[in-house]
C-alpha positions in Angstrom: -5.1 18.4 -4.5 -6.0 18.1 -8.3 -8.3 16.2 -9.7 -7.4 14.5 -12.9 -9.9 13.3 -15.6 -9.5 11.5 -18.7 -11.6 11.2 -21.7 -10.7 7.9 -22.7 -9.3 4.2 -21.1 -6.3 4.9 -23.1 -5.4 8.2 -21.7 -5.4 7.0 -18.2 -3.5 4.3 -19.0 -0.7 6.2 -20.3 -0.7 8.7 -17.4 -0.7 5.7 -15.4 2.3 4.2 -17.2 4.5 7.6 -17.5 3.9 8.1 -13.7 5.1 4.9 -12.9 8.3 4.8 -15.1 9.0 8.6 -13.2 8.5 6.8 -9.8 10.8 3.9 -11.3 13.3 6.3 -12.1 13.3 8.2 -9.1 13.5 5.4 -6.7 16.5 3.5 -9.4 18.7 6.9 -8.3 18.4 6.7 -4.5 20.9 5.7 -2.3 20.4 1.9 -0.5 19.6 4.1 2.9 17.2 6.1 0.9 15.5 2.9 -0.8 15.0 1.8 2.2 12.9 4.5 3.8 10.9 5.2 1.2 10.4 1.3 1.0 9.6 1.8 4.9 7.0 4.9 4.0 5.7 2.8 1.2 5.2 -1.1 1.8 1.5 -0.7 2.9 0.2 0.9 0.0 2.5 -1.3 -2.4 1.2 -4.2 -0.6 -2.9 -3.0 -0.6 -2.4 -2.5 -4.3 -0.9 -5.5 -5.3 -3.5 -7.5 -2.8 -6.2 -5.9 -4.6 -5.3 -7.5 -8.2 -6.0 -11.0 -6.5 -8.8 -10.7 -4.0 -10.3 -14.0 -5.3 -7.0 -15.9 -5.1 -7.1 -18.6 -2.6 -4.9 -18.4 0.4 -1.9 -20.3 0.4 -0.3 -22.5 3.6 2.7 -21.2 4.5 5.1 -24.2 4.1 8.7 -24.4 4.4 11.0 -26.0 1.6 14.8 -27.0 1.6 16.3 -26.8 -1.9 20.0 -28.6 -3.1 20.6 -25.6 -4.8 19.3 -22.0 -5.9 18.7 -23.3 -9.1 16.5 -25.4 -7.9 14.8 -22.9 -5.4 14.2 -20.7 -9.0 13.0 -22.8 -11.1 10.7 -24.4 -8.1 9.7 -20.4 -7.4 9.1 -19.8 -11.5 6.7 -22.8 -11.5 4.5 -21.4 -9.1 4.1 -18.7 -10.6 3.0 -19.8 -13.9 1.3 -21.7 -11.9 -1.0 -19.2 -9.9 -0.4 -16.9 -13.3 -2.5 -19.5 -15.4 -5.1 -20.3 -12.3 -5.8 -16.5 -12.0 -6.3 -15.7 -15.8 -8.8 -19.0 -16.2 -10.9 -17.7 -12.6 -11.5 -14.3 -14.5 -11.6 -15.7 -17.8 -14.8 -18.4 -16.3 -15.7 -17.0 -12.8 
């Protein structure tokens, strides 16, 4: 296994970025069965890594909603997230 280093923030950062486009790009050209398995192989580390960006967030009660129409479920769902957007950025910006 190789070990990368960097000598700067910035270089990691667009390693980081290039490797995720290439991973992007690769999953964009599978097949739906193919999505799907590698989805299958890789939910669990998705999941850890986006659980680690908000390990301070409060937990949520699950909670089930009806909605007239999808328009409604969206913008319901976008306001939410600006929502827990705006509550996240002011908990790091005054922890």
């Amino acid at each position: 296994m190789e070990v990368k280093s960097f000598k700067t923030a910035n270089e990691l950062s667009i390693y980081q970025h290039d490797r995720e486009v290439k991973e992007a790009l690769h999953v964009q050209s599978m097949t739906g069965a193919e999505r799907f398995q590698w989805l299958a192989d890789n939910w669990g580390r998705l999941q850890d890594g986006a659980n680690t960006l908000f390990t301070d967030a409060p937990e949520r009660q699950a909670t089930a909603r009806c909605f007239a129409s999808m328009e409604e479920k969206n913008r319901f769902d976008r306001e939410r997230e600006v929502q827990f957007a705006l509550q996240h950025k002011l908990r790091t910006i005054h922890p």
